[in-house]
N, C-alpha and C positions, 0 to 999 in steps of 0.2 A: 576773277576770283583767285585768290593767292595763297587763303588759309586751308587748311587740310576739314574741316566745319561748312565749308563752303559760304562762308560769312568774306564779305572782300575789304580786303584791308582797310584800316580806319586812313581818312585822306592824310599826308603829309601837310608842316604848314611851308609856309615859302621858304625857308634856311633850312630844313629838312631835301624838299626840292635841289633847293641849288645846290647842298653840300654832295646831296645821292648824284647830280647829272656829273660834279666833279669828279667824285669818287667811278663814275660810271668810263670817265675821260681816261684818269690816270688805269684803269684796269686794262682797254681797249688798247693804251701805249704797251703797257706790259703784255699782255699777248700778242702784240706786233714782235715784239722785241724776241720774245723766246721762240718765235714762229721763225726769225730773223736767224735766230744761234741754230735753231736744227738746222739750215738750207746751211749755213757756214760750216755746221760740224760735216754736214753731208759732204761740201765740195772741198772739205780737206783747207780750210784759212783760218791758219791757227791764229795769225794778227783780228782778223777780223774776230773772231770766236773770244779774247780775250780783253776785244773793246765793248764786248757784247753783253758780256757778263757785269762789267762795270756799268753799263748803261741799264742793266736789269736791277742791278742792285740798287741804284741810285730810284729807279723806278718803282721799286719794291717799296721803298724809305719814304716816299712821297704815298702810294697807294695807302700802307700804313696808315699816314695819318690824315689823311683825308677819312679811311674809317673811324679814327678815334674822333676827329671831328664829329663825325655824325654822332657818335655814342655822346659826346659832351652834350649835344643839342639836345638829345634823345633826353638825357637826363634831366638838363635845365627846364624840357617842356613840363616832363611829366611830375618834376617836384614845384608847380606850379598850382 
């Protein structure tokens, strides 16, 4: 049960699915990665800490749209 009505969400169809476990993929990297910059900002590698960022960013850029993916899907279903 996911909705605040306690009604549980209507099923996803399969491209809803696979685009959510990707989008579920690229989120899991990005909190690796900023999990990654605290332990570096902690132990003081500034090299590390500024390859860190770039790899967040590039992470961020993919998480993106892997959501807008979904919202396209989203759309195409429901003006169906």
């Amino acid at each position: 049960m996911s909705r605040r009505n306690s009604m549980p969400a209507p099923p996803w169809s399969a491209r809803m699915q696979s685009a959510g476990e990707v989008l579920q993929a690229y989120l899991s990297v990005e909190t690796k990665l900023k999990h990654d910059l605290d332990a570096a900002q902690r132990l003081g590698q500034p090299e590390s800490v500024t390859a860190l960022m770039g790899k967040i960013a590039a992470a961020k850029l993919q998480t993106d749209a892997a959501r807008e993916t979904m919202w396209i899907i989203r759309r195409e279903e429901f003006s169906k």
